[in-house]
C-alpha positions as CSV (number, residue, x, y, z in Angstrom):
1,X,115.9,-186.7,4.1
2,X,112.3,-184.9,5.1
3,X,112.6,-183.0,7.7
4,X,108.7,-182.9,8.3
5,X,107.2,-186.4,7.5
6,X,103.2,-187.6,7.2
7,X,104.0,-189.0,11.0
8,X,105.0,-185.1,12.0
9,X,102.3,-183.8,10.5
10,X,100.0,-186.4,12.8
11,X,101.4,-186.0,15.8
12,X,101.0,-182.1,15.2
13,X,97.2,-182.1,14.9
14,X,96.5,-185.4,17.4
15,X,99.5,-184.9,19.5
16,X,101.7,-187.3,21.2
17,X,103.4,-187.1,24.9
18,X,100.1,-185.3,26.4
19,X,99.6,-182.5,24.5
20,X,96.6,-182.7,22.2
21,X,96.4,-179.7,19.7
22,X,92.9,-180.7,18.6
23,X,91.8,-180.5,22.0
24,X,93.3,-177.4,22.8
25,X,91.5,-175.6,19.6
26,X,88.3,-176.5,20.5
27,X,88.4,-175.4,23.9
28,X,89.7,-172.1,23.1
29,X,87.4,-171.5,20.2
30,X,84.4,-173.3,21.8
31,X,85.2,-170.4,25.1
32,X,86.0,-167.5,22.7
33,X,82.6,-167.9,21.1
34,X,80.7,-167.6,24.6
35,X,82.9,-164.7,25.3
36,X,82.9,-162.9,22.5
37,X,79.2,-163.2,22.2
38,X,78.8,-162.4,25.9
39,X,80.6,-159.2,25.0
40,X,78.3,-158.7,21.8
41,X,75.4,-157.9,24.7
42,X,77.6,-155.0,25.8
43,X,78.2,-156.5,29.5
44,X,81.7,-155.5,29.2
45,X,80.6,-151.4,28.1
46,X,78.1,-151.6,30.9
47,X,80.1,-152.5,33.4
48,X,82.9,-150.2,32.3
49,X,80.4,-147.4,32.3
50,X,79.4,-148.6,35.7
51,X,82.8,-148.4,37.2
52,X,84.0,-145.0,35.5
53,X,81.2,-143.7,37.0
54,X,82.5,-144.8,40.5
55,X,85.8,-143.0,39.7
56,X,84.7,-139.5,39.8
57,X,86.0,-136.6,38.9
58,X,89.4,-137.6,40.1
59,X,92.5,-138.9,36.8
60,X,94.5,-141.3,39.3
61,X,91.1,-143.0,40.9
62,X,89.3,-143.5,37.8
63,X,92.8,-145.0,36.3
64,X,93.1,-147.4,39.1
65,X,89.5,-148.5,38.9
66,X,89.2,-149.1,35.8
67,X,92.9,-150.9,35.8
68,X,91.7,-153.1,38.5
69,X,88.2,-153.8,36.6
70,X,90.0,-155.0,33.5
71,X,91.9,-157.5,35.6
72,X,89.0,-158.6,37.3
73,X,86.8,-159.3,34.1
74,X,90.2,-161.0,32.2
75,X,90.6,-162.9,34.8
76,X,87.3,-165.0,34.0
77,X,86.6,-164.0,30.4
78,X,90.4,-164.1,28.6
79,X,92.1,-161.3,27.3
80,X,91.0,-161.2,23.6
81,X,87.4,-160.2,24.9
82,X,88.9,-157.2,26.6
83,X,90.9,-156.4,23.6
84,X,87.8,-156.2,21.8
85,X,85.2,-153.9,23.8
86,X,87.8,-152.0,26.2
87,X,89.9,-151.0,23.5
88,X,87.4,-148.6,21.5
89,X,85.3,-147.7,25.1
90,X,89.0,-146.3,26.3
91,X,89.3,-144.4,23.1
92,X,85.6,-143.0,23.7
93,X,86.1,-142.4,26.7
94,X,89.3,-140.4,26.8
95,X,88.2,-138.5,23.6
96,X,84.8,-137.5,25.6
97,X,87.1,-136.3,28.6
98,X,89.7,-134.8,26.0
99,X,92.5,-136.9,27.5
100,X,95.6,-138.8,26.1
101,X,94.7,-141.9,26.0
102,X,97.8,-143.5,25.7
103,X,98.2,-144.3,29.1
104,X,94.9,-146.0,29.6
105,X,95.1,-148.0,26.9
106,X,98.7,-149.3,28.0
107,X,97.0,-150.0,31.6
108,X,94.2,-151.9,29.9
109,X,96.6,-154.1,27.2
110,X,99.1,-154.9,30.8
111,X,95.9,-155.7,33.1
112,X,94.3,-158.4,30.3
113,X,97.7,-160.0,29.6
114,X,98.2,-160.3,33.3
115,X,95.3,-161.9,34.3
116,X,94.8,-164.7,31.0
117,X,97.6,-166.1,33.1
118,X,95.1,-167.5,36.1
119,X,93.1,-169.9,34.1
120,X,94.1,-172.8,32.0
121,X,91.6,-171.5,29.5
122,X,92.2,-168.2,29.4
123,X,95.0,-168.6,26.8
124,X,96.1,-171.3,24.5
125,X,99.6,-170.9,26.0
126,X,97.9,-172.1,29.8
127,X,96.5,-175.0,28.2
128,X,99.6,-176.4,26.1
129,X,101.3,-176.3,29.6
130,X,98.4,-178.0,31.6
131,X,98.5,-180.6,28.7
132,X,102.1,-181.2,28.3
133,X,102.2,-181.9,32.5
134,X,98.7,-183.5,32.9
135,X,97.9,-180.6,35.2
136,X,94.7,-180.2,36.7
137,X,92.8,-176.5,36.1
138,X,92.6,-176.2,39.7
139,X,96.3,-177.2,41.1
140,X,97.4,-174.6,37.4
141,X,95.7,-171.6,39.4
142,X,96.8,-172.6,42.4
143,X,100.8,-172.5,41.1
144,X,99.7,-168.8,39.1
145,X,97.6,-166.9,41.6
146,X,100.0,-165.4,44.2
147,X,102.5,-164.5,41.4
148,X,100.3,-163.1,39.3
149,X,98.3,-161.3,42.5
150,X,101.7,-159.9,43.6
151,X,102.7,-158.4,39.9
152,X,99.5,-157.3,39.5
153,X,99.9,-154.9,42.4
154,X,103.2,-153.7,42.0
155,X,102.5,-152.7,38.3
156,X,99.8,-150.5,39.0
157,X,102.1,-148.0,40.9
158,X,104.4,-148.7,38.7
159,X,102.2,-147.1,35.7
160,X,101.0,-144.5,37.6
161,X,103.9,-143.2,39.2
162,X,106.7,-144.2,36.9
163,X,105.4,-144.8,33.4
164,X,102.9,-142.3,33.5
165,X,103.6,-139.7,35.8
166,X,102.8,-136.6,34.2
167,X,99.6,-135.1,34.0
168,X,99.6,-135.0,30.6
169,X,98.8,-139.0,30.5
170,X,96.6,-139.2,34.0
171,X,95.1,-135.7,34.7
172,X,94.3,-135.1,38.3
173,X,90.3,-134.2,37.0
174,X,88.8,-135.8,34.4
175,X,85.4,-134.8,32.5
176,X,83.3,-137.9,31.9
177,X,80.4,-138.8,29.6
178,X,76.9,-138.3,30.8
179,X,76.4,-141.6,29.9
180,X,73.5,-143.9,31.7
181,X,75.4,-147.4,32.0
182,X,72.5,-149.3,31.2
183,X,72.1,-147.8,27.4
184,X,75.7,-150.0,26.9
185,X,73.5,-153.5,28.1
186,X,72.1,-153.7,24.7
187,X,70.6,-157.4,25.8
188,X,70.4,-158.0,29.4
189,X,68.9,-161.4,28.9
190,X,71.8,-162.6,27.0
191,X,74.4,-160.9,29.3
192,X,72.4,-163.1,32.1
193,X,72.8,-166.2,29.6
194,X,75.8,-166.2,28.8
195,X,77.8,-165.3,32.1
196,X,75.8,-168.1,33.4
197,X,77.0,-170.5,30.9
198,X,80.1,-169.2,31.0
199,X,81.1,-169.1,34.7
200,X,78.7,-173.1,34.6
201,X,81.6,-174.4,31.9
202,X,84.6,-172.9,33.5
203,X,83.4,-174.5,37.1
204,X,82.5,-178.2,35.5
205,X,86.0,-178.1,33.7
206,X,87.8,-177.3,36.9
207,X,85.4,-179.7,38.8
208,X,86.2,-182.6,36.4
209,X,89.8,-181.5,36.3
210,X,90.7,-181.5,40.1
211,X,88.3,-184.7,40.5
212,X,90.4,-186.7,38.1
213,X,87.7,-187.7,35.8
214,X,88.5,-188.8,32.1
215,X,86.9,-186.3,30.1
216,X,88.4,-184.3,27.5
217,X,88.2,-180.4,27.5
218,X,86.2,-180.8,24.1
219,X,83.2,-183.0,25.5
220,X,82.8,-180.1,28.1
221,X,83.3,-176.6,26.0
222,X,82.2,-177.9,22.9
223,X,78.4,-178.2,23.8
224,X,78.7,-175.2,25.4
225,X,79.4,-172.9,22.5
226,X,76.8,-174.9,20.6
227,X,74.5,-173.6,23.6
228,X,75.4,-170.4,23.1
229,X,75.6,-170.5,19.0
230,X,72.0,-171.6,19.5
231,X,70.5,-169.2,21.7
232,X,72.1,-166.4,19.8
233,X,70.5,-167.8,16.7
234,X,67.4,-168.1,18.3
235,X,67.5,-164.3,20.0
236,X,68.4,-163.1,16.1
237,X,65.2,-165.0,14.5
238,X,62.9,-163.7,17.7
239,X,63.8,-160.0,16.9
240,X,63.4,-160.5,12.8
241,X,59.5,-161.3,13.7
242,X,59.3,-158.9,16.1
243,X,60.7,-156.0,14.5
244,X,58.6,-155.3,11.8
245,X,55.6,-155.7,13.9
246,X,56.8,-153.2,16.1
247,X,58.5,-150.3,12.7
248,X,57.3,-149.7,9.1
249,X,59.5,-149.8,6.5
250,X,60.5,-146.0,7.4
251,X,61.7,-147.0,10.6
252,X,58.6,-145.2,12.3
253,X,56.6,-146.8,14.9
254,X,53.9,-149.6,13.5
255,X,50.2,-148.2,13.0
256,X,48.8,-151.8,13.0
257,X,47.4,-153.4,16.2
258,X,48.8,-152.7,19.3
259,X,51.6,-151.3,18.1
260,X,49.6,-148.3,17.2
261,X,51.7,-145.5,17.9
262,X,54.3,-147.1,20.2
263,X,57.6,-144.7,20.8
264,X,60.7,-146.9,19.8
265,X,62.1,-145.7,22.9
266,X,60.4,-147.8,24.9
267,X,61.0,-151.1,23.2
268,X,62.8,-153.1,26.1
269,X,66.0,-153.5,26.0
270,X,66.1,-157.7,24.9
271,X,64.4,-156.6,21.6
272,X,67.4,-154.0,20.3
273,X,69.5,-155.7,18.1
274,X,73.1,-156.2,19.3
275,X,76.0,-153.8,17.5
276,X,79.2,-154.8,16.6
277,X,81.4,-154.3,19.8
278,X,84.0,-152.4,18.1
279,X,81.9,-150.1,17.2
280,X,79.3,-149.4,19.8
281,X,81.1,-147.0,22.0
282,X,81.5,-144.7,19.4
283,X,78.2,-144.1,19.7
284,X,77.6,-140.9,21.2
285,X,75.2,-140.2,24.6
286,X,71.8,-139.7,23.5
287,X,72.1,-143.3,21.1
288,X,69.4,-144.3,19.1
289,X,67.6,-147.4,20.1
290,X,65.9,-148.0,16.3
291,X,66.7,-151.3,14.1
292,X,68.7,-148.9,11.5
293,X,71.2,-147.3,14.2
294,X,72.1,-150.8,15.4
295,X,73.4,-152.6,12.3
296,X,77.2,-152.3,11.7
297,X,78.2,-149.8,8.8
298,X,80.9,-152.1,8.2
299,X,81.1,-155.4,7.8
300,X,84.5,-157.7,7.8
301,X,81.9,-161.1,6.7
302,X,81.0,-159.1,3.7
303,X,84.0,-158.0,2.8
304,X,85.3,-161.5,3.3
305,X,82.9,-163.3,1.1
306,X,82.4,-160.3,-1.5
307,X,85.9,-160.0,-2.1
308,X,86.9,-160.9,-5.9
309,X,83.3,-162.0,-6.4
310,X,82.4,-162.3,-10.0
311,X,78.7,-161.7,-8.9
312,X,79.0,-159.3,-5.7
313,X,75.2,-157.9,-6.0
314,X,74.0,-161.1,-5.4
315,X,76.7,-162.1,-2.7
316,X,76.2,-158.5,-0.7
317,X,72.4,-158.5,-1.1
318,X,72.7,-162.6,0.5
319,X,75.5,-160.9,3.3
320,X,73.0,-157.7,3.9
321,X,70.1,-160.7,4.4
322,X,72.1,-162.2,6.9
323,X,73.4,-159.2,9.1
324,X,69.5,-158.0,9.1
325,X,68.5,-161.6,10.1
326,X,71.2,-162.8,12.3
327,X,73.4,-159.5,13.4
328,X,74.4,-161.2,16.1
329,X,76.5,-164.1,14.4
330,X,77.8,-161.7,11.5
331,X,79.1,-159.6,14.3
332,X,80.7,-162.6,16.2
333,X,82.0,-164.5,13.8
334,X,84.6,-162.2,12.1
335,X,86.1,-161.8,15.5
336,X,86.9,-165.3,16.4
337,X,90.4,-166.3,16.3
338,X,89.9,-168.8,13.5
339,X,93.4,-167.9,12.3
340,X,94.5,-169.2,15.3
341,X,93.6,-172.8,13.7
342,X,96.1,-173.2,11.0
343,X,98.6,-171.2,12.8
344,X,99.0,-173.4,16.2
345,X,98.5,-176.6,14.2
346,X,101.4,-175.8,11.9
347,X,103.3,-174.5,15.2
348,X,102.8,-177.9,16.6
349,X,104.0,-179.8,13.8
350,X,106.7,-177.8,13.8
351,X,108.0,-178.9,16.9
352,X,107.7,-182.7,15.6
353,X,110.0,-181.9,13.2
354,X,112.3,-180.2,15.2
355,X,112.5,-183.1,17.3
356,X,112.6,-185.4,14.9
357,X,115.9,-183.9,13.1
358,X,117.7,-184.1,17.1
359,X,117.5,-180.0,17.5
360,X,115.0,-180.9,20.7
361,X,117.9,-182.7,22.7
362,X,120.3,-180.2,21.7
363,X,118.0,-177.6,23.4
364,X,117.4,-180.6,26.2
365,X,121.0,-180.7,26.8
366,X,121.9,-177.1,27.3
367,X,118.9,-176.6,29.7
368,X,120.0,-179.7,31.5
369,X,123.7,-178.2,32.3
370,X,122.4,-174.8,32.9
371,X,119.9,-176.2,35.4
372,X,122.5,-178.5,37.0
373,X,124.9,-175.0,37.7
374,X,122.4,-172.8,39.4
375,X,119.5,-174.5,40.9
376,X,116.1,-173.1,41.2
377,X,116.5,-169.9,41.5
378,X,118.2,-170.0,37.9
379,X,115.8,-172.2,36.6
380,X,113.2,-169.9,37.2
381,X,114.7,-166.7,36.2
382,X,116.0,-167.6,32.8
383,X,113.4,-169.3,31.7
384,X,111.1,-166.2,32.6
385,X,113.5,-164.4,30.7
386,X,113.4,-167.0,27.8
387,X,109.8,-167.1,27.1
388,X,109.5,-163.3,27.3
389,X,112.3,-162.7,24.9
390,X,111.0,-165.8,22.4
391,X,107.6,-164.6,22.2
392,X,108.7,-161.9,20.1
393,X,111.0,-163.8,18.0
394,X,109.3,-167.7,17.4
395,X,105.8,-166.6,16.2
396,X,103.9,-164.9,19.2
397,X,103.5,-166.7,22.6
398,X,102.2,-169.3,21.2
399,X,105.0,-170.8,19.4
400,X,107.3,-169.9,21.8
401,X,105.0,-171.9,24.3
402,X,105.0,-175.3,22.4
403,X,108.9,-174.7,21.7
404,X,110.2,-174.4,25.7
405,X,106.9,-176.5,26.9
406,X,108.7,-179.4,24.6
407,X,112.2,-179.0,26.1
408,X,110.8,-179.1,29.4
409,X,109.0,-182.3,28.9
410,X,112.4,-183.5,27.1
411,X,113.9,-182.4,30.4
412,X,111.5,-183.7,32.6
413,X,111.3,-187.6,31.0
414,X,115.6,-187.7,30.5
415,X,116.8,-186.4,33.7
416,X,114.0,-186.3,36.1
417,X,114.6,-183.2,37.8
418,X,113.5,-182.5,41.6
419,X,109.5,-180.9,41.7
420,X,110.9,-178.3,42.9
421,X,113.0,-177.5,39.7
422,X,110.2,-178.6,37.7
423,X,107.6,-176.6,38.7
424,X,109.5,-173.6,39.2
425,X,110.8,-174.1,35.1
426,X,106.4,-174.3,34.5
427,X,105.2,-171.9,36.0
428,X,108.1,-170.0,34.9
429,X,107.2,-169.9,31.5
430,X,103.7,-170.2,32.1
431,X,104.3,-166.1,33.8
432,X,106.7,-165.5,30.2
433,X,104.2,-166.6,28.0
434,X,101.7,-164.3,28.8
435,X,103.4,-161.4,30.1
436,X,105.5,-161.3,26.9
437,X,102.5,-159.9,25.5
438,X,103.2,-156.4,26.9
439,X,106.8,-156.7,26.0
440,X,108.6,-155.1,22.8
441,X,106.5,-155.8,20.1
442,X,103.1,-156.5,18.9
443,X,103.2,-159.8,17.1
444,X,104.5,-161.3,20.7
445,X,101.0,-162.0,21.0
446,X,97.7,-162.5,18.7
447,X,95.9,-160.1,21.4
448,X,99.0,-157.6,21.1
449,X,98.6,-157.7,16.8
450,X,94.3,-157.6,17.9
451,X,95.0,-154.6,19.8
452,X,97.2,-152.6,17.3
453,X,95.0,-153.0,14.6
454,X,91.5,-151.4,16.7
455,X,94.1,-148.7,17.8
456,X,94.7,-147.9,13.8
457,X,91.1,-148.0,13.0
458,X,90.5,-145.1,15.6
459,X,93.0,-143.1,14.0
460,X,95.6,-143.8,17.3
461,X,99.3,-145.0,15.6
462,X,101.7,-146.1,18.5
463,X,104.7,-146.9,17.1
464,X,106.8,-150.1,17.8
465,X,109.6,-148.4,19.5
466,X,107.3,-146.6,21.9
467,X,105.4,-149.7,22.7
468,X,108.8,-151.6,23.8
469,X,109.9,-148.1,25.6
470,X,106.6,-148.1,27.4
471,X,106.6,-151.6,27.9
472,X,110.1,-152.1,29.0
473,X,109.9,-151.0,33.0
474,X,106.3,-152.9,33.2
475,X,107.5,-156.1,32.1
476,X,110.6,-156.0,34.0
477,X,108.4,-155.1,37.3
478,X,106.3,-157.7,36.2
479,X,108.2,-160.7,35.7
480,X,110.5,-160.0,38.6
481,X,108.0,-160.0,41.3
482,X,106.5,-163.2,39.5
483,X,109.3,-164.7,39.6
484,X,110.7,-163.5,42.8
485,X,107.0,-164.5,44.6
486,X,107.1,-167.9,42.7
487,X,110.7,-169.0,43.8
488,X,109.7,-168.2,47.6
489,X,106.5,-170.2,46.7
490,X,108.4,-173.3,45.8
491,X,110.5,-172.9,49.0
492,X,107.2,-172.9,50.9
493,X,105.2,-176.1,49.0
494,X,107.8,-178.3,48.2
């Protein structure tokens, strides 16, 4: 007997019962593109920049800022983006101010987790739930907003006066970069573009959502990243003509024209080529603005495509042609979570084969008595606790998503629980499945294994035992004022 059949294997790409894992994919890939490209202008290090320089000179008020500006920019853009830029600017910046950075970067990793769970598409886990319950985008953040508002707050005290209470993570002064913001905005015209189309996509997918309208995620995201795929070609082939009018092949200003003796300085800012955003902060005040100081010294496309070549001249002089002709897509690319792909499809057939051996109503029926015994309250508590606890242990968030998201449906169809039972179980696991992220180990998320591996390229090792000892009081402030908010909130709606 198979345990996984060709009709498992089917359901687990199209999907059956609501959940469409096709679907899902391309929304989160069509979104990760605009954001990950929208970070490739350096919006994110700008307005970082921007808000340290609000702190100060003072350790707790540049902490809290800059805690309360990575919620605020998750909370539209996802936490992978975040990951991505904030990581290495928090290493700058607490290497410039000759600061443990530890803390920081703990408050940062917390603050983007938190917030991915707002938005249906802020996180693949959001959108297997809104799938698997038909849920609008709008009546989603409507369940997820208070919970998330109220943990949010209590974890920022939490961190500063608990986790990191010493001066030796969060010094009462701090020195900061002399750093002008607007060096970090490397293309202000695509920064413009692309939160435009951005915050456009996320309003027509709540709009068709909440008006009941039968469109799939795909027809709406899809075109959008093809937008944006085809304005940052576009911006790529615009600055390979304009370049070389503007340097000779020394990198010294043109002596042709009008050209004739132009400072490089003063090219504006749309016509400097955009950096890879892992490694722009690094950069130093005082940064170069020429074509040669912008390319990446490292590139993961090249070592991708070069790797057990049996002609690597040819394939790194064709890799060096593209990063020179089309920087920003080499730079993008390489950080979209294609791997994602493979992983959540075989996730989701996974569960099809669970189900289909009779493990799914074994699950079904010990929910169902468990439920039965304690009510709401107990719903929501233990699943919080589930989710958190099986996103370190069933193959990040993700699978642990699909896994519980399946019972529940089980659950929902066999026994037809009260809505008050069944939305407190939802939004239950939709608070564990993203909080789990900061919870005792990295590979509880795809942003938690994102996040250790820019830490390691800095030189910064945190160790897996500190990250659940660190973790361990945040989560637990976390997903008890979630939960605690949510159960009051389900007393109050229904």
């Amino acid at each position: 007997m198979t345990c996984i059949g060709g009709h498992e294997v089917y359901e687990g790409i199209v999907g059956s019962n609501g959940i469409q894992p096709y679907d899902i994919m391309c929304l989160f890939i069509s979104l990760a593109y605009i954001s990950i490209s929208l970070d490739a202008t350096g919006l994110l290090r700008f307005l970082a920049f921007w808000v340290a320089k609000r702190g100060g000179v003072s350790g707790v008020r540049l902490y809290c800022l800059l805690y309360l500006f990575f919620l605020a920019y998750a909370l539209v853009v996802g936490n992978d983006p975040v990951i991505l830029s904030g990581t290495p600017f928090l290493v700058y910046l607490t290497h410039v101010a000759d600061m443990n950075p530890i803390a920081w970067l703990f408050a940062q990793f917390t603050a983007c987790n938190m917030a991915s769970v707002v938005l249906v598409s802020s996180n693949p886990t959001n959108l297997v739930l809104a799938g698997a319950y038909s849920l609008s985008f709008l009546t989603y953040t409507a369940n997820t907003i208070l919970p998330f508002l109220a943990s949010s707050l209590c974890v920022l005290p939490t961190l500063v006066f608990w986790s990191f209470s010493t001066a030796q993570y969060i010094p009462r002064t701090v020195n900061q970069p002399d750093i002008d913001p607007r060096v970090a905005l490397i293309d202000k015209p695509g920064a413009i573009f692309g939160s435009g189309l951005l915050v456009t996509t996320l309003a027509v997918l709540v709009g068709t959502s909440a008006a009941g309208l039968s469109v799939s995620v795909w027809q709406v995201t899809v075109p959008a990243g093809l937008l944006m795929l085809a304005r940052d070609v576009a911006h790529d082939l615009n600055l390979a003509t304009l370049l070389p009018k503007l340097f000779s092949d020394d990198g010294k200003p043109g002596t042709s024209g009008q050209d004739e003796g132009r400072d490089p300085e003063n090219i504006p800012s749309d016509a400097v080529l955009r950096n890879d955003p892992v490694e722009m902060v690094n950069i130093p005040d005082g940064m170069e603005r020429s074509p040669q100081a912008t390319f990446p010294a490292h590139s993961d496309l090249e070592d991708a495509l070069t790797l057990h070549s049996p002609n690597k001249t040819t394939l790194q002089s064709l890799v060096s042609s593209l990063r020179h002709r089309l920087p920003t897509l080499t730079a993008v690319f390489p950080r979209l979570p294609l791997a994602l792909l493979p992983f959540a499809f075989s996730m989701f057939t996974l569960i099809q084969g669970i189900s289909a051996t009779g493990w799914l109503d074994v699950f079904t029926h010990w929910w169902t008595a468990y439920a039965d015994r304690t009510g709401p309250v107990g719903v929501v508590f233990l699943m919080g606790l589930i989710s958190v606890l099986l996103c370190n242990f069933c193959g990040t968030n993700i699978g642990a998503t699909i896994l519980l998201a399946s019972v529940l449906q089980s659950w929902t169809e066999q026994h037809q629980p009260s809505p008050r039972m069944r939305a407190g179980a939802l939004y239950a696991l939709a608070l564990g499945s993203n909080y789990g992220a900061f919870s005792t180990t990295f590979p509880a998320s795809l942003a938690g294994l994102l996040w250790r591996g820019i830490l390691v390229q800095k030189g910064i090792e945190v160790q897996t035992h500190q990250f659940a000892k660190l973790n361990f009081v945040t989560i637990a402030v976390a997903m008890t004022v979630g939960c605690g908010v949510l159960i009051a909130q389900l007393y109050v709606v229904y």
